[in-house]
C-alpha positions as a Markdown table, in Angstrom:
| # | Residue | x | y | z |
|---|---|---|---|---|
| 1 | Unk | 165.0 | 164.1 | 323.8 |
| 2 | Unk | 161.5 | 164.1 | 325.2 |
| 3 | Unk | 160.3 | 162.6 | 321.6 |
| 4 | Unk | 162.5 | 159.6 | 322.0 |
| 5 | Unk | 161.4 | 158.3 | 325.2 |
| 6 | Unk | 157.9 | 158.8 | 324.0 |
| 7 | Unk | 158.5 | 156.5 | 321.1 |
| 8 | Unk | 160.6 | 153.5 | 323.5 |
| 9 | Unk | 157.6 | 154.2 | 325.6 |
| 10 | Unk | 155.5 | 153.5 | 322.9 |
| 11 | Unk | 157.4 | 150.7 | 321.2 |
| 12 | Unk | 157.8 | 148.9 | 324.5 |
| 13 | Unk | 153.9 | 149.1 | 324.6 |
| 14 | Unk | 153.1 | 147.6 | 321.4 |
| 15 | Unk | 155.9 | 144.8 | 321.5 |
| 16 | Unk | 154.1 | 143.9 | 324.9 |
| 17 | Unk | 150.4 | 144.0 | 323.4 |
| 18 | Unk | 152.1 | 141.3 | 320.9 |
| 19 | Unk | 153.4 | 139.4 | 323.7 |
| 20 | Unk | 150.4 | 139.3 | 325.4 |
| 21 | Unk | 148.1 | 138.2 | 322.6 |
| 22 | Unk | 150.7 | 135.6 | 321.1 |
| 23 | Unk | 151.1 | 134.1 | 324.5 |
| 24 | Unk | 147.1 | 133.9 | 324.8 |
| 25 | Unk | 147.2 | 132.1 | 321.8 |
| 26 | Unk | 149.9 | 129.8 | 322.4 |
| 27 | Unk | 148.2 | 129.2 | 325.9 |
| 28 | Unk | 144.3 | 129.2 | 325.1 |
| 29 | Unk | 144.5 | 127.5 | 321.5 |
| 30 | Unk | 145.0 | 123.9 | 323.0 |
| 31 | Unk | 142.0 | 124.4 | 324.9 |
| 32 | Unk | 139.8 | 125.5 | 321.9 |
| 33 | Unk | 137.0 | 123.1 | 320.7 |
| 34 | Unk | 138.6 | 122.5 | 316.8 |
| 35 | Unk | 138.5 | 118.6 | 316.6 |
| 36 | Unk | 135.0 | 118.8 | 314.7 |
| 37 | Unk | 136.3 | 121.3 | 312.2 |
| 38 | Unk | 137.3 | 120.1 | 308.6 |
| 39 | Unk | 140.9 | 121.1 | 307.7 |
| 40 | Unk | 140.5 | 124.0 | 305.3 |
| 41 | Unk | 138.4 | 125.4 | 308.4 |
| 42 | Unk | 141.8 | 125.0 | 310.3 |
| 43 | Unk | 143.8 | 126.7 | 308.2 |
| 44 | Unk | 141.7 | 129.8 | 308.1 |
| 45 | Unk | 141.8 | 129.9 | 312.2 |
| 46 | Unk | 145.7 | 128.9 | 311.7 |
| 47 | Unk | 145.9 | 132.1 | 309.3 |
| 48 | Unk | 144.2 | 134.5 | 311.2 |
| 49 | Unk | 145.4 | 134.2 | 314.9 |
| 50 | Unk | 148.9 | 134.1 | 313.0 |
| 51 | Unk | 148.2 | 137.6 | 311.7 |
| 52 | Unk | 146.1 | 138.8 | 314.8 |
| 53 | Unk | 149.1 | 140.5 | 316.9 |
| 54 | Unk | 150.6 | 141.9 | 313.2 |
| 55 | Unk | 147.4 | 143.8 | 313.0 |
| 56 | Unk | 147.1 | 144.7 | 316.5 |
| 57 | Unk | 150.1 | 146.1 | 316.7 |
| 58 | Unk | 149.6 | 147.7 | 312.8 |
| 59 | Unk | 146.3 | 149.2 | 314.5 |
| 60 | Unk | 148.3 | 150.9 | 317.3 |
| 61 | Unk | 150.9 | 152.7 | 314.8 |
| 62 | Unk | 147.9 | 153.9 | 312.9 |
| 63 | Unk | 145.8 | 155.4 | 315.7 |
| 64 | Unk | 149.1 | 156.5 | 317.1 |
| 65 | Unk | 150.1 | 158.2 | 314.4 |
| 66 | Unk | 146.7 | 160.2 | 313.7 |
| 67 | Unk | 147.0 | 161.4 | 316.8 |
């Protein structure tokens, strides 16, 4: 029994780590300085604060289950 809550525990925390950083970006990408950047430039920002929470949260499940 003890297992299981550790794992919601742990699930709840990564789910809000993914939250947080996807609401960051929906809320602090406006604000970024991007109009002098060319398009494929774009696209590679585009791609990687797409993936950031996926490996954030891919990060967590590693170091969590190493330990």
């Amino acid at each position: 029994m003890m297992q299981n809550n550790d794992t919601a525990r742990f699930l709840l925390k990564v789910l809000a780590a993914s939250l947080g950083v996807s609401i960051l970006i929906k809320v602090a990408g406006p604000s970024l300085p991007l109009q002098g950047l060319q398009a494929r430039s774009l696209n590679y920002i585009a791609i990687f604060l797409i993936t950031l929470p996926s490996v954030i949260v891919g990060s967590l499940l590693l170091i969590k289950g190493r330990s």
